[in-house]
C-alpha positions, 0 to 999 in steps of 0.5 A: 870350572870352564873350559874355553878352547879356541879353535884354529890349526896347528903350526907355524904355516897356519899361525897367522891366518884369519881361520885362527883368530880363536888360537890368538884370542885365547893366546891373549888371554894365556898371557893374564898373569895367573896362566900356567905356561903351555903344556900339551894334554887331551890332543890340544895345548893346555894352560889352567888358571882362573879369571874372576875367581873362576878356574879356567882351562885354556884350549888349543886343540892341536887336532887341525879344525875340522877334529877340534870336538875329539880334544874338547870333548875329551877334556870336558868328559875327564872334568865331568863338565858339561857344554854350558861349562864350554866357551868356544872363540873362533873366526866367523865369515858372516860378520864384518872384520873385527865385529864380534857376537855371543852366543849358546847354542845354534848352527854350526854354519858351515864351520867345521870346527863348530861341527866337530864340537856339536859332534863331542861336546852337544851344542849348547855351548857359548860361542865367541864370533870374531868377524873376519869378514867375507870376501864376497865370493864363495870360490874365494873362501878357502883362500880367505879364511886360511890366507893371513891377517893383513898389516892393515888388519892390526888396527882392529885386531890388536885392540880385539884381542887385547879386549877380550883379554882385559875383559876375560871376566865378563866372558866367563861370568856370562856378562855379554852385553857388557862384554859387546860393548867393550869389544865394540868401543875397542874396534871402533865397532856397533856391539853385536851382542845377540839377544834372544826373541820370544816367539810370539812376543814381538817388541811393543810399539807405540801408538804414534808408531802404530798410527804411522805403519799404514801397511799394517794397521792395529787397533787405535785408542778410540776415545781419551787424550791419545785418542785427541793427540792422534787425531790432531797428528794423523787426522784429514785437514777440514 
């Protein structure tokens, strides 16, 4: 079972502000025809149903963001589920609007929804980011991320949440990069999926690229056809 609880604020005064996106996101996926409609338990609104074979609990807790852990964590316990069982949706400031990134674990970045589920729930949970960008300044913030959607704003987020909702599968089987780039090729965006990087393990580079990097030299191939080929493109004219 999974539980994928998207994080905004209750009632109509907050329905469309930027803040929740997750509440419309996981509104989106409610309507998949295999969703019970709403009811209200564990402090949240409810629906359970299943999305690719998997059982799936919908989550809006109704605790106001900055207490979202208290009905999240509650739910997980009664399931005896754990936070790798949890998908969180939410809005995220540091992307662009209408870019999107996956991932397990990290920071709450300031986010006090993500705060309160670190709180409840531990950490190791996925995290669905939907950019709503950043106004570029920080005394504007707070009137961004709770002031509404623009009319403009539908051209991306409508295909974003209906993408998300069409590709609900690839959500919960864990299928992110497949998952990026539908959400990318429905906004028009470049996928963002975050990969993990192996410390001490940085990508491999060629030769040509190596011989180019002057500022960092490595050891070159010496002797052999590489050797010859780098000579001829790199090497002082006679």
């Amino acid at each position: 079972m999974k539980i994928i609880a998207g994080l905004g604020n209750p009632g109509a005064q907050y329905a469309g502000n930027r803040h929740n996106i997750g509440f419309m996101a996981v509104d989106a996926l409610q309507r998949l025809p295999s969703f019970a409609p709403w009811s209200k338990k564990f402090k949240a609104e409810i629906s359970e149903g299943e999305i690719g074979g998997e059982k799936v609990l919908l989550m809006k807790p109704l605790t106001y963001m900055n207490l979202s852990g208290e009905s999240v964590g509650e739910a997980m316990r009664f399931f005896k589920l754990t936070p790798a069982d949890i998908i969180a949706i939410h809005d995220e400031l540091d992307l662009l609007a209408g870019r999107t990134r996956i991932k397990i674990g990290g920071g709450h970045g300031g986010h006090n929804g993500l705060k309160s589920l670190d709180a409840h729930c531990g950490k190791e949970y996925r995290r669905l980011r939907l950019g709503i960008g950043h106004p570029g300044d920080k005394e504007r913030v707070h009137g961004h991320v709770l002031g509404d959607f623009a009319k403009a704003d539908r051209v991306w987020l409508d295909p974003l949440l209906d993408a998300i909702a069409d590709n609900a599968a690839m959500l919960v089987k864990g299928e992110d990069s497949q998952l990026m780039n539908k959400l990318a090729l429905a906004t028009g965006s470049k996928p963002e999926a975050e990969k993990p990087v192996k410390a001490g393990k940085p990508a491999a580079q060629s030769h040509i690229h190596q011989a180019r990097n002057s500022a960092q030299p490595k050891k070159l191939p010496e002797t052999g056809p590489m050797a010859e080929m780098l000579k001829r493109m790199f090497g002082k004219k006679d």
